[in-house]
KEGUDO-217641 format. One line per field, with one value per residue (C-alpha): x, y, z; residue number from 1. Coordinates in Angstrom, 2 decimals. Example, Ala and Ser with C-alpha at 12.3 -4.5 7.8 and 13.67 -1.06 7.14 Angstrom:
! residues 2
x <- c(12.30	13.67)
y <- c(-4.50	-1.06)
z <- c(7.80	7.14)
k <- c(1	2)
END
This chain:
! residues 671
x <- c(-10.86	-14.15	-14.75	-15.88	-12.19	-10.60	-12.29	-11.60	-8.49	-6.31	-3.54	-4.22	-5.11	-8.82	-9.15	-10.91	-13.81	-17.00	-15.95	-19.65	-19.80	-21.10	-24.23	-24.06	-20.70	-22.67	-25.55	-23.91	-22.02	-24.98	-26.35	-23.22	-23.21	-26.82	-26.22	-23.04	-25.67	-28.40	-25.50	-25.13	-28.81	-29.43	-32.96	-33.89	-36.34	-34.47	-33.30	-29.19	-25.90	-25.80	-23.63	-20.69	-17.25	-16.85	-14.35	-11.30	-11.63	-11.95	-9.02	-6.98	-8.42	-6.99	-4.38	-3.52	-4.33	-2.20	0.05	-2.93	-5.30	-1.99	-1.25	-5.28	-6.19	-5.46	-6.06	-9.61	-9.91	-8.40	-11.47	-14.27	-13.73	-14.41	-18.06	-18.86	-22.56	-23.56	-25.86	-22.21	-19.72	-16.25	-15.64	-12.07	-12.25	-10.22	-9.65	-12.14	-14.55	-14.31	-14.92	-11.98	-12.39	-15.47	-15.85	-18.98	-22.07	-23.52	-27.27	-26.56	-24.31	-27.15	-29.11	-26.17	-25.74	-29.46	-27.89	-24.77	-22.52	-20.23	-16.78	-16.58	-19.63	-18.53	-19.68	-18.77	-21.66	-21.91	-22.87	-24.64	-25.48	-24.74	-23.08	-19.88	-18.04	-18.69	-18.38	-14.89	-13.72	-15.07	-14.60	-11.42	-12.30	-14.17	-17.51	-20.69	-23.83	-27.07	-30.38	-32.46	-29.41	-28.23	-30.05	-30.76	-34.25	-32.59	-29.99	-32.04	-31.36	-27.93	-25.54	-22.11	-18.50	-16.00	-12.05	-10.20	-6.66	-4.14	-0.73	2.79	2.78	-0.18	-2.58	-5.67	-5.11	-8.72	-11.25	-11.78	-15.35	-18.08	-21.85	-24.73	-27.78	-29.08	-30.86	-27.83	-25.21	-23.36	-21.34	-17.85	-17.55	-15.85	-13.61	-12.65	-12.54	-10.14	-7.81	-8.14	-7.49	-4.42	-3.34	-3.33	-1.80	1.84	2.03	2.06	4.82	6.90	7.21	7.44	10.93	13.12	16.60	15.55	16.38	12.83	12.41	9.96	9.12	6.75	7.35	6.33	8.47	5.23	3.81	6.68	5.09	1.67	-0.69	0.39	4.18	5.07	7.38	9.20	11.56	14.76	17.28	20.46	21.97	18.77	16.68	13.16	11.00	7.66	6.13	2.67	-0.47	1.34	4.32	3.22	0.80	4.03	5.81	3.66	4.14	2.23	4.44	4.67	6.06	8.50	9.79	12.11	13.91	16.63	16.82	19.07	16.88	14.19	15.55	18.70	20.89	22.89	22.12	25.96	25.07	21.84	24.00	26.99	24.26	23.11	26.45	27.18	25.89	23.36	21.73	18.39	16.38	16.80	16.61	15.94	15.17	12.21	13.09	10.02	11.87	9.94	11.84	10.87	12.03	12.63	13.79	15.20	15.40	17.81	17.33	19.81	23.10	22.35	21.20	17.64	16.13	13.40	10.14	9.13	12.29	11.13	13.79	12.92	15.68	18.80	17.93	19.58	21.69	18.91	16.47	14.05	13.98	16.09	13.87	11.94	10.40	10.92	7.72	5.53	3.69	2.29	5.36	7.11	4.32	4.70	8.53	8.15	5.53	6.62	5.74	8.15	10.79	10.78	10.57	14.85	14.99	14.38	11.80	9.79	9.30	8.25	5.55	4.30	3.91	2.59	-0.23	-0.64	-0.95	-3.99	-5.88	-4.98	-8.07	-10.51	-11.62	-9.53	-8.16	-4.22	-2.44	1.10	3.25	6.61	9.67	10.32	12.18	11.53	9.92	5.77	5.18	7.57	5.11	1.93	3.16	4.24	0.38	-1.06	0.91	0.34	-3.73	-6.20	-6.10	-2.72	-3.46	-5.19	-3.75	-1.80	-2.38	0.17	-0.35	1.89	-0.40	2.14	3.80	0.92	-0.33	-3.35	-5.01	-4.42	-5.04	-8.54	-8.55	-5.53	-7.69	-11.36	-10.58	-12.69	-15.00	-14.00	-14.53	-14.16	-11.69	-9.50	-6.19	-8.21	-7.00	-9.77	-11.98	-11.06	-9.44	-9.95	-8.48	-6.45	-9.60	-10.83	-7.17	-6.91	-10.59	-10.06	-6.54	-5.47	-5.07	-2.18	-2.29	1.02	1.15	-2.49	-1.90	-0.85	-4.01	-6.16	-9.31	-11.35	-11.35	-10.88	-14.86	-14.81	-12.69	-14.48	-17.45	-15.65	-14.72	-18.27	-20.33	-17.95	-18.85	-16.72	-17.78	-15.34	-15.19	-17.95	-19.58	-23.04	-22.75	-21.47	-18.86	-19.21	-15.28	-13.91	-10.54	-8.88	-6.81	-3.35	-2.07	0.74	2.20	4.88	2.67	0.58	-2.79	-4.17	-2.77	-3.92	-7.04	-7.29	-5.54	-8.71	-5.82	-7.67	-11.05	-12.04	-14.05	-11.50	-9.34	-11.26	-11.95	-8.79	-7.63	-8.44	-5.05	-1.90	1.44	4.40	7.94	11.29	13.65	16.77	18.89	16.21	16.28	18.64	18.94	21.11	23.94	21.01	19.12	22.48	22.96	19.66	19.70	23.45	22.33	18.47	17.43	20.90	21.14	25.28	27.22	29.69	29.62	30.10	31.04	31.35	34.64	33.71	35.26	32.58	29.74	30.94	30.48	26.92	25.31	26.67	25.57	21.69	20.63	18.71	17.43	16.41	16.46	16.52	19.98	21.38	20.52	22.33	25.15	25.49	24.85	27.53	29.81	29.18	29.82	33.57	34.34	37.64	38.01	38.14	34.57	34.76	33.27	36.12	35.60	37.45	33.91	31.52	30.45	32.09	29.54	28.54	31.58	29.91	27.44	27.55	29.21	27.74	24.30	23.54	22.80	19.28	19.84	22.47	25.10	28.95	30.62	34.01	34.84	35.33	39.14	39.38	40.86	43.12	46.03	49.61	50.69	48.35	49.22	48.21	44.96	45.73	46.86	45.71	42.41	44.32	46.87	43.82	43.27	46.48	47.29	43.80	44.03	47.46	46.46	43.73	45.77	48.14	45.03	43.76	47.26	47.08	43.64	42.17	38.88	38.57	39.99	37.77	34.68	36.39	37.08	33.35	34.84	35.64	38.83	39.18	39.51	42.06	43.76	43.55	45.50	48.18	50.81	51.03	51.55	54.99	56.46	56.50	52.49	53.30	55.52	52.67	49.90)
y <- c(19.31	18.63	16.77	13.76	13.76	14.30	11.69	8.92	9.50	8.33	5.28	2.53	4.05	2.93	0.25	-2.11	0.24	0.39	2.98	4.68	8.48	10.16	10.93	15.16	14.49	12.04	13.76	17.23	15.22	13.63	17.22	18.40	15.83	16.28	19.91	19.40	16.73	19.87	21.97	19.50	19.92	16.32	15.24	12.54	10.68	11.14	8.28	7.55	8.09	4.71	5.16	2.83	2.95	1.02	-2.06	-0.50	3.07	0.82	-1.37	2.18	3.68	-0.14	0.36	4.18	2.51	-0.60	0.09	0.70	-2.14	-5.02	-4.10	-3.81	-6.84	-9.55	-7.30	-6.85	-11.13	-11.04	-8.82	-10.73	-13.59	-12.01	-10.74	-13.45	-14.56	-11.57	-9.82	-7.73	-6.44	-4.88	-2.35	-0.44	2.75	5.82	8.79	10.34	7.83	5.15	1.81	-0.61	-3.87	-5.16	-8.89	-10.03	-12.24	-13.14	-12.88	-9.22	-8.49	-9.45	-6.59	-3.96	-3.58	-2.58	0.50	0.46	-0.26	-2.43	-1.43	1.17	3.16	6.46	7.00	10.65	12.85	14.65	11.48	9.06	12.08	11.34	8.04	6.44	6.47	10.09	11.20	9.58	11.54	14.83	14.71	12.37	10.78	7.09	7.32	5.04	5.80	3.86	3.34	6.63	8.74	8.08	11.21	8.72	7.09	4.25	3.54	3.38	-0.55	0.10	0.49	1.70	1.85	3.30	4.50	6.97	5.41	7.91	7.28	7.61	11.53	11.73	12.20	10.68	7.66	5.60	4.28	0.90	0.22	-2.24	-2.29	-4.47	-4.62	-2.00	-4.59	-7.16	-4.15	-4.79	-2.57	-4.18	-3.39	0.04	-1.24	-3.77	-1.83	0.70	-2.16	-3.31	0.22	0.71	-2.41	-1.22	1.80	0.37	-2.05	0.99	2.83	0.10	-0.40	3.15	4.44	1.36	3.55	5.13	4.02	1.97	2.38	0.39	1.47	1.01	1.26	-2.77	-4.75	-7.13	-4.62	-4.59	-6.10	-5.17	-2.19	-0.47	-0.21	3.45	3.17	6.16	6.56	8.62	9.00	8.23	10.81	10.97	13.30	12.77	11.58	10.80	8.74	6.84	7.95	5.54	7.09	10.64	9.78	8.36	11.19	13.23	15.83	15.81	14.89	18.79	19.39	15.79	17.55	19.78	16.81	14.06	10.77	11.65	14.67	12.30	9.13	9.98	7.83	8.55	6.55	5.32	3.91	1.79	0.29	-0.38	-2.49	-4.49	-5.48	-7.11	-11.16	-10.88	-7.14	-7.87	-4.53	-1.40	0.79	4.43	7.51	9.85	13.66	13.97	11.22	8.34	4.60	2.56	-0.20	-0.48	-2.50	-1.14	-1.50	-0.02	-2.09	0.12	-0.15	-4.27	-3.83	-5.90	-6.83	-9.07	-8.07	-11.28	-11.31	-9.63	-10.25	-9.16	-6.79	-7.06	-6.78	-3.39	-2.83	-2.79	-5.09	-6.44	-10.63	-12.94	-13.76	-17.26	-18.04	-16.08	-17.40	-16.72	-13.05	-12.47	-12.86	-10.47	-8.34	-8.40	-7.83	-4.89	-3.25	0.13	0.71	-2.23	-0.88	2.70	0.32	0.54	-0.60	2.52	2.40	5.22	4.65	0.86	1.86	4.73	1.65	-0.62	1.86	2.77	-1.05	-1.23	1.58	1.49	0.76	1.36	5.18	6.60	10.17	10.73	13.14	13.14	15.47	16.03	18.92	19.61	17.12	14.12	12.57	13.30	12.82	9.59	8.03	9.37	7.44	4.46	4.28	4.91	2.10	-0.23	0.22	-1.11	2.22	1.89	1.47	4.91	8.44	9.86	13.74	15.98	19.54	21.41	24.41	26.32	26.44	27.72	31.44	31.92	33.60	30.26	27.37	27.55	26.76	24.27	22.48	22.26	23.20	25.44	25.82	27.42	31.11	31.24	33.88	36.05	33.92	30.97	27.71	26.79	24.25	24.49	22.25	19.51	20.04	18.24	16.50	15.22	14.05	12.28	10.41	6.89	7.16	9.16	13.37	14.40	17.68	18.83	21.74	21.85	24.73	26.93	26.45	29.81	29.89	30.54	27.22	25.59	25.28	24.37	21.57	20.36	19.88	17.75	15.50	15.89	14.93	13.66	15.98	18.89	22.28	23.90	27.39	28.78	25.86	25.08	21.07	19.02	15.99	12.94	11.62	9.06	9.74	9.13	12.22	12.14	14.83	16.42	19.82	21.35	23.21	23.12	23.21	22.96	26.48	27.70	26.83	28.92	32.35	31.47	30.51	27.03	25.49	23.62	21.46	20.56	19.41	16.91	16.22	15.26	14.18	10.76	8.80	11.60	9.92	11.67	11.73	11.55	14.21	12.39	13.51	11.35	8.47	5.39	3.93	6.05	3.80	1.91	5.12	6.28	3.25	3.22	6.41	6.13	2.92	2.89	6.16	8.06	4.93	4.83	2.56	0.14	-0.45	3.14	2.95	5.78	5.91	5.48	8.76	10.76	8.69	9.30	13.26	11.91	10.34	13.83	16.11	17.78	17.51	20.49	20.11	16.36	14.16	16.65	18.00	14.26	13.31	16.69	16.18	12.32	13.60	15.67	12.87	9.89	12.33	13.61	9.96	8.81	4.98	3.29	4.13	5.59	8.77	10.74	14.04	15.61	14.55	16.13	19.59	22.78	24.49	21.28	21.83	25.51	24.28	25.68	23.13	23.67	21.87	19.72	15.98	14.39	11.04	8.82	8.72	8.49	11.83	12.26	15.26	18.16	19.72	22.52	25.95	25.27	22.42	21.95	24.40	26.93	30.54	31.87	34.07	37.27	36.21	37.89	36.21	35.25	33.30	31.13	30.04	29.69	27.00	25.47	24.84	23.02	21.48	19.91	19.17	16.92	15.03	14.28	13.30	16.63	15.48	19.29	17.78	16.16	19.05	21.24	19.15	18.96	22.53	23.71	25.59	24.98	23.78	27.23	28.96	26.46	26.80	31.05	30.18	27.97	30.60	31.28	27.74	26.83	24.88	21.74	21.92	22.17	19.83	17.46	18.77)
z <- c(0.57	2.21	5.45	4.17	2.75	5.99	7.57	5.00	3.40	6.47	5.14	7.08	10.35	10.29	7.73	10.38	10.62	8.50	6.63	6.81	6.98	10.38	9.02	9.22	7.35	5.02	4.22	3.55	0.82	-0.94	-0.76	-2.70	-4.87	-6.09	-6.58	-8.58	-10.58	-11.17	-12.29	-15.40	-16.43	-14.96	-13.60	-11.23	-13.84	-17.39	-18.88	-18.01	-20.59	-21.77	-24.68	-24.31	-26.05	-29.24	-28.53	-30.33	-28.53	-25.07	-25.81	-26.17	-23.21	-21.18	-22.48	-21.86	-18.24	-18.06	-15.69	-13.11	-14.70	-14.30	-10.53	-9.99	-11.74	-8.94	-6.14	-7.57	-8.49	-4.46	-3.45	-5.65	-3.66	-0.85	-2.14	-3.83	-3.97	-2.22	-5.25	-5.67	-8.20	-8.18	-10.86	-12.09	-13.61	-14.56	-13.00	-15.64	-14.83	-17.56	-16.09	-17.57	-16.02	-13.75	-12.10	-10.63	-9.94	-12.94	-12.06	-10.34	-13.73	-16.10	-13.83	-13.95	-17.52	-17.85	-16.38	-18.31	-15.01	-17.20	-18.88	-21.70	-19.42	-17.86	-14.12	-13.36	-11.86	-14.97	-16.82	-14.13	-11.49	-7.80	-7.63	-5.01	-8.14	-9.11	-5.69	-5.02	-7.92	-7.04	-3.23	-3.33	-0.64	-0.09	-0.64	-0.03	-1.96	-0.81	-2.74	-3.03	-1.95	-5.88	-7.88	-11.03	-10.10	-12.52	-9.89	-6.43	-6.88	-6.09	-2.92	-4.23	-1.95	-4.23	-2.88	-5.17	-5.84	-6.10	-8.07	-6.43	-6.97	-5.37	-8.61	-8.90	-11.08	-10.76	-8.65	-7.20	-6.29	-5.15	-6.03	-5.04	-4.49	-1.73	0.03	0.59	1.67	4.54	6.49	5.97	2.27	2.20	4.80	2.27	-0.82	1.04	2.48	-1.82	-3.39	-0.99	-1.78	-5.03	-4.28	-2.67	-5.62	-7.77	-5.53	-5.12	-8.95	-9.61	-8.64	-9.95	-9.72	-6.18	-2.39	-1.21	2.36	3.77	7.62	10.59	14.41	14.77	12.76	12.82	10.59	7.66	4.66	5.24	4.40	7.60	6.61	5.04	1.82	1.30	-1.85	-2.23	-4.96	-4.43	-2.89	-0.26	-2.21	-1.31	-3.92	-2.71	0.07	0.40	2.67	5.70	5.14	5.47	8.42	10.46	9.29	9.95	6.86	3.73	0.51	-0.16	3.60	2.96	-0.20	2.06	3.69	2.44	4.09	6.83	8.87	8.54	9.40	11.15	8.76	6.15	2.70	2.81	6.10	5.05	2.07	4.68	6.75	3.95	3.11	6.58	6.28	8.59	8.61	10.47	10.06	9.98	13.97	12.96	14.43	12.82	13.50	15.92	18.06	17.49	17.23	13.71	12.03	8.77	5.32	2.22	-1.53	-4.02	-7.61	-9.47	-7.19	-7.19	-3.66	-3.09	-0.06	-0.36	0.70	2.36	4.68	7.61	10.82	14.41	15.50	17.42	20.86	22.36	24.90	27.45	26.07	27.93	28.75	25.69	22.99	23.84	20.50	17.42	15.25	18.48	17.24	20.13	22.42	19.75	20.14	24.08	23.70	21.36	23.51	23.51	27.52	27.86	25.47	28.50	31.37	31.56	35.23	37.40	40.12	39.69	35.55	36.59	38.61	35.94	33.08	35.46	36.45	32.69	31.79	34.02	32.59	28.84	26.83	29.59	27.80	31.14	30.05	30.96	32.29	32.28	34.24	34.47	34.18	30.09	28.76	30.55	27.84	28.05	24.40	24.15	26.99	25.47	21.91	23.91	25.80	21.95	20.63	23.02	23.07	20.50	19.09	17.85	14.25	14.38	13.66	16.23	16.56	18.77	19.52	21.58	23.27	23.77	20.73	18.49	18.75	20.55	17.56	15.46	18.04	17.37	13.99	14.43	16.73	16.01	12.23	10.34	7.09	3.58	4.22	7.90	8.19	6.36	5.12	5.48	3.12	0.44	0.97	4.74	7.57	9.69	12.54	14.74	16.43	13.85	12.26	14.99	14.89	15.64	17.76	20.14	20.74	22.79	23.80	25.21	27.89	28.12	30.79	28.28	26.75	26.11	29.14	26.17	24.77	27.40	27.19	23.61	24.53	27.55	25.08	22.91	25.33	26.95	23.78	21.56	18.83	16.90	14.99	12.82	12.82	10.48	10.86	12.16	11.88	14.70	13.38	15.95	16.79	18.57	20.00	23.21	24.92	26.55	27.88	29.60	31.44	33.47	35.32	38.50	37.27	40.38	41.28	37.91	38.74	42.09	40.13	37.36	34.67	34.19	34.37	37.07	35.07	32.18	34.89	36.68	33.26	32.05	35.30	35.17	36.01	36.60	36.09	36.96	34.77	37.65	35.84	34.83	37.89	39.87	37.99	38.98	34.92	33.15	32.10	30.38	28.94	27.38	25.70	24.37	22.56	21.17	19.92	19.18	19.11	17.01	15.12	15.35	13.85	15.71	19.79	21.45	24.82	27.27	29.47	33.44	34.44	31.76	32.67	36.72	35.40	33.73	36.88	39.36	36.82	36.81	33.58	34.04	30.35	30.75	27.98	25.29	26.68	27.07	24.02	22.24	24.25	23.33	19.49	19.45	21.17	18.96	15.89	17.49	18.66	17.89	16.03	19.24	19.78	23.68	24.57	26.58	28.31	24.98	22.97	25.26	24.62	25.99	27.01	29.07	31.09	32.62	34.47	38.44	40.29	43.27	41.96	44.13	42.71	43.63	43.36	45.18	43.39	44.39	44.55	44.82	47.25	45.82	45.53	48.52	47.61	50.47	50.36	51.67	49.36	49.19	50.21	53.42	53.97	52.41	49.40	46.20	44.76	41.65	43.57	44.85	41.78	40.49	43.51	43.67	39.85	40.30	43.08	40.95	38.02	40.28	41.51	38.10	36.44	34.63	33.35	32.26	31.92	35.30	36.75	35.50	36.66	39.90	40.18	38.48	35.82	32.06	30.42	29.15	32.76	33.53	30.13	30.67	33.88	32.45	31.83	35.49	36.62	38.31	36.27	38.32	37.49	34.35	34.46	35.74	33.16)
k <- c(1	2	3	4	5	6	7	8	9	10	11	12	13	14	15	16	17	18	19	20	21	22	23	24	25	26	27	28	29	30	31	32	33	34	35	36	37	38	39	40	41	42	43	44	45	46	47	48	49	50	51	52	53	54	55	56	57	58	59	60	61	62	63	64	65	66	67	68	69	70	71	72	73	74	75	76	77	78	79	80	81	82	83	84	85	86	87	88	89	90	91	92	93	94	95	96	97	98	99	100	101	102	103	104	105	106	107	108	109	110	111	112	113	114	115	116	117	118	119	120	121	122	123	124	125	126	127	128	129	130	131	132	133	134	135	136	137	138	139	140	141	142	143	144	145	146	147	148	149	150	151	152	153	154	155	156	157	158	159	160	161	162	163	164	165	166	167	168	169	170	171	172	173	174	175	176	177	178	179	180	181	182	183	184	185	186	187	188	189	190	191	192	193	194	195	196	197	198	199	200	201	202	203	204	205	206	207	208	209	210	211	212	213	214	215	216	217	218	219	220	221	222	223	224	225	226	227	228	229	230	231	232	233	234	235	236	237	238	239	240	241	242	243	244	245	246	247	248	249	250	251	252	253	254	255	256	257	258	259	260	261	262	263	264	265	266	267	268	269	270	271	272	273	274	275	276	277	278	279	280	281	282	283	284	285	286	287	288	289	290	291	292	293	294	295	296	297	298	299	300	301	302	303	304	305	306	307	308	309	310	311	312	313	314	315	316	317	318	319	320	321	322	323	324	325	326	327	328	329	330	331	332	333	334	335	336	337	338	339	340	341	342	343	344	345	346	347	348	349	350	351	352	353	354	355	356	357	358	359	360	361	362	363	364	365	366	367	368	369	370	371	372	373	374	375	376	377	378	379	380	381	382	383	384	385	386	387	388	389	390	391	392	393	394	395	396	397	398	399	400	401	402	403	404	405	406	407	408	409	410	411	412	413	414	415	416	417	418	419	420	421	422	423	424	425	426	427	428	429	430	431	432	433	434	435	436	437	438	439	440	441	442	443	444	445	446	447	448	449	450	451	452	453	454	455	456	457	458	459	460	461	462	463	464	465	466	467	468	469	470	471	472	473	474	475	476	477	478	479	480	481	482	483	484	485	486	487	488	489	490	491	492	493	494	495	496	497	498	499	500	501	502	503	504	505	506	507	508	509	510	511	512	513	514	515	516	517	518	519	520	521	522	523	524	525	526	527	528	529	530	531	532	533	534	535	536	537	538	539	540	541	542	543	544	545	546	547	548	549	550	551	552	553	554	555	556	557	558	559	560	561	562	563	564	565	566	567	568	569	570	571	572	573	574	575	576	577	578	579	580	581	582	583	584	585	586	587	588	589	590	591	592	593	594	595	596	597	598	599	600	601	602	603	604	605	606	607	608	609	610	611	612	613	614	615	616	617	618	619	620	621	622	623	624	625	626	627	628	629	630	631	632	633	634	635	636	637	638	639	640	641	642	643	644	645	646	647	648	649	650	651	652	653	654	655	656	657	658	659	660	661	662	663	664	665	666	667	668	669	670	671)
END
């Protein structure tokens, strides 16, 4: 797929821009397009195709099309009234081409059927030469086509905006488009026509699977019900089916990558589950979990099993466990927008995270680049989606790369992308790249220290002039994007062993913001509840019993938030019916950490049991006997708790269960 592609097919993530080409990325398409128009013997002053399909032949070809032309039929009567009286006309055709339905101002109608722009008239380039409507199809992408650009001489009167409308598989299915008169264009009008043709484009999907699971989804709950929201349909076992172009952006996998995955390892909920919280009276929304970690709420539909949830009954969602302030007014949108800021929803109570979002808050929006730092694990990329969402660019993509993760011969092209041809193995047509996927929104670039020195340079110009090359490229492709991003490492001594340029770094280095590892942080009652019950999406009120979450707050967590929030997985699946996480649901291997780590933060330890007591043996006793007393020393202390002894001790329930048989039995006894 070509650039101009790339840069326009995006859901929803830039419908509020002009939808005009940068004009290397523009031009290089009307160059295409006119060469594609020589190839079919076409010349700039012969007279047009008009031939136009007898009435009988275009009542066939309708209705071969109803199923687009009845959900496209009020969207485009919707978008007429907004052009109306503006020398302007919206047209429908197929994805051959054939215009079906057209609506317009009569006095610039009377003018566009001297050229045959009228229904039963085919508009591919091989019939009308370069044209929006021809392009769309051939470059499926949105296309704008302005005055002399068209080849036809006949059509230099005309200014066309056409958006390819793809059907629920993905297959071109028409085009929706708008011409006017070149002199009246205005810049809006592809920005309307694409908000139109993905209008167009849900109604299709959501009438399309009748016996599948519907899952509508965004991460603002505001957004449910609009163009933004992703719909997603499974059968009913959680078989993916297909997903629209929001869907897949929030997912971030293309419907081929999506076909690999069931409801559950992308959501983090079972089917069984969502139909369980539809049957309770008051279900609210749906509080999932998307595998790359992200929080979204969601609403879903399942026509065949009797299970409907309106589309129109959008609730705002259960406050969690640590919510921020009670809800004031629910019909106030912008104080739910305020509560459901994301850099609110990580503000959990802890000093050090309260000053991070309240230095963020002041510089969001203000073109400041971000640096986040912090140990692995302590949640970089959370904060970096969290500062995306809660800027203006949050209805843009947003584009992570992990540097460190991606060979060094590859994170080139993964990067600045690269032209058809560049290099051997390379995909036709090309790639985009990641800088220019994420054009309009935000690029985080995760452990940017592992990036290779050689493009280090490369990126610095990016960010410089705000332009991209792909590889095998000579053209330069203006962006807009903002960059976030985030390492482990000290950069600083990087830069004196020549690891890291001096330059990108006081580059990037705009505001640093620095991520307390979890043994630091003074919240952790409230960050546990937050992922049993937000992030793992369980079912019912899990609790943790005081004497594990004693062992949570002394232990290191030398694996940060990815490590708590395994361990807690693993818990809340082994919990018994009462719902209370015991020492007996936590992990073994949890259990073999050193004991003699010391704990950062203040927390109340309880002294540790001494090898030594009343009835140990006196010094120059055998090593084993040690054990054997200090073990059944603990045991007494702890009621015969193994667990507790174990923590106590710093070994793991199976030490003290390899020592049992050499207990007296008065310790055993007591076990």
């Amino acid at each position: 797929m070509s650039q101009t592609v790339t840069s326009c097919s995006m859901d929803g993530a830039n419908l509020a821009s002009s939808g005009v080409l940068p004009p290397s990325s523009e031009m290089l398409m009307i160059d295409k397009s006119h060469e594609r128009s020589l190839s079919f013997g076409l010349s700039e002053t012969m007279k047009p195709d008009y031939d136009l399909l007898g009435q009988p032949e275009l009542r066939r070809q309708i209705e071969q099309s109803r199923v687009l032309c009845n959900h496209a039929v009020p969207v485009i009567e919707a978008l007429y009234e907004q052009i109306v009286n503006t020398q302007s006309m919206v047209v429908l055709t197929d994805a051959r081409g054939l215009i079906l339905k057209s609506l317009g101002d009569d006095d610039f109608l009377g003018r566009a059927e001297k050229v045959a722009l009228r229904p039963g008239a085919n508009w591919s380039e091989r019939y009308q030469g370069t044209n929006a409507i021809g392009a769309a199809i051939a470059e499926l992408g949105p296309v704008t086509v302005h005055g002399d650009q068209h080849f036809l001489r006949a059509n230099h009167f005309l200014t066309c905006s056409s958006v390819p409308i793809l059907d629920p598989h993905g297959r071109l299915a028409g085009v929706l488009d708008v011409t006017g008169d070149h002199r009246s264009y205005h810049r809006h009008t592809m920005a309307l026509v694409r908000m139109s043709a993905q209008m167009i484009e849900n109604h299709l999907f959501a009438n399309a699977f009748p016996d599948a699971l519907l899952l509508h989804f965004h991460g603002r709950p505001e957004f449910l019900g609009t163009l933004m929201e992703g719909i997603a349909a499974f059968s009913r076992d959680g078989r993916f089916l297909s997903a629209n172009r929001s869907a897949q952006f929030q997912l971030g996998l293309s419907a081929a990558g999506l076909a690999a995955h069931t409801f559950s390892s992308l959501f983090g909920m079972t089917p069984s589950a969502v139909f369980d919280h539809y049957r309770t009276a008051q279900p609210g929304l749906l509080s999932l979990c998307l595998n790359n970690g992200v929080r979204v709420y969601g609403k879903a539909e399942f026509s065949h099993s009797g299970l409907s949830v309106p589309a129109s009954v959008v609730r705002e969602p259960a406050a969690s466990p640590a919510a921020t302030p009670s809800r004031e007014d629910g019909t106030n949108a912008a104080a739910m927008r305020a509560r459901l800021s994301c850099l609110r929803y990580l503000d959990t109570g802890d000093p050090q995270i309260a000053a991070v979002v309240e230095k963020l808050r002041k510089v969001i929006g203000k073109d400041i680049s971000i640096m986040i730092t912090g140990e692995t694990g302590t949640g970089k990329e959370l904060l970096a989606r969290a500062i995306h969402n809660d800027s203006a660019r949050a209805q843009g993509p947003f584009v992570a790369l992990n540097c460190a993760s991606i060979p060094e011969t590859l994170i080139e092209s993964e990067l600045f992308g690269y032209e058809d041809g560049a290099f051997s193995g390379a995909r036709k047509k090309g790639s985009a790249g990641m800088v220019l996927q994420a054009n309009g929104g935000t690029l985080f670039l995760d452990e940017i220290g592992d990036m290779p020195y050689s493009l280090q340079a490369r990126l610095l110009r990016v960010l410089q002039e705000r332009v991209v090359t792909p590889l095998g490229s000579t053209r330069s492709i203006p962006v807009n994007v903002a960059i976030i991003c985030a390492t482990n490492r000290n950069l600083r001594e990087m830069i004196a062993a020549s690891a890291f340029r001096e330059d990108l770094y006081y580059r990037l280095n705009g505001l640093v913001v620095k991520l307390p590892p979890l043994r630091e942080r003074t919240d952790l009652e409230i960050v546990i509840g937050k992922i049993l019950h937000d992030d793992l999406a369980t079912e019912g009120n899990l609790s943790v019993d005081p004497a594990v979450m004693a062992l949570f707050r002394r232990y290191r967590w030398p694996g940060n938030f990815r490590q708590l929030s395994n361990v807690l997985r693993t818990a809340a699946a082994m919990v018994d019916e009462d719902g209370v996480i015991r020492s007996e649901h936590v992990p073994e291997e949890f259990f073999d950490a050193p004991a003699d780590t010391p704990c950062a933060a203040p927390c109340a330890v309880p002294p540790p049991i001494p090898l030594t007591s009343p009835t140990s043996p006196e010094c120059g006793t055998r090593l084993e006997d040690v054990a054997v007393s200090a073990i059944a020393a603990a045991l007494r202390q702890h009621q015969g708790n193994v667990s507790a002894a174990a923590r106590a001790l710093g070994v793991s329930r199976n030490t003290i269960y390899r020592k049992m048989p050499l207990l007296s039995p008065q310790a055993k006894s007591d076990e």
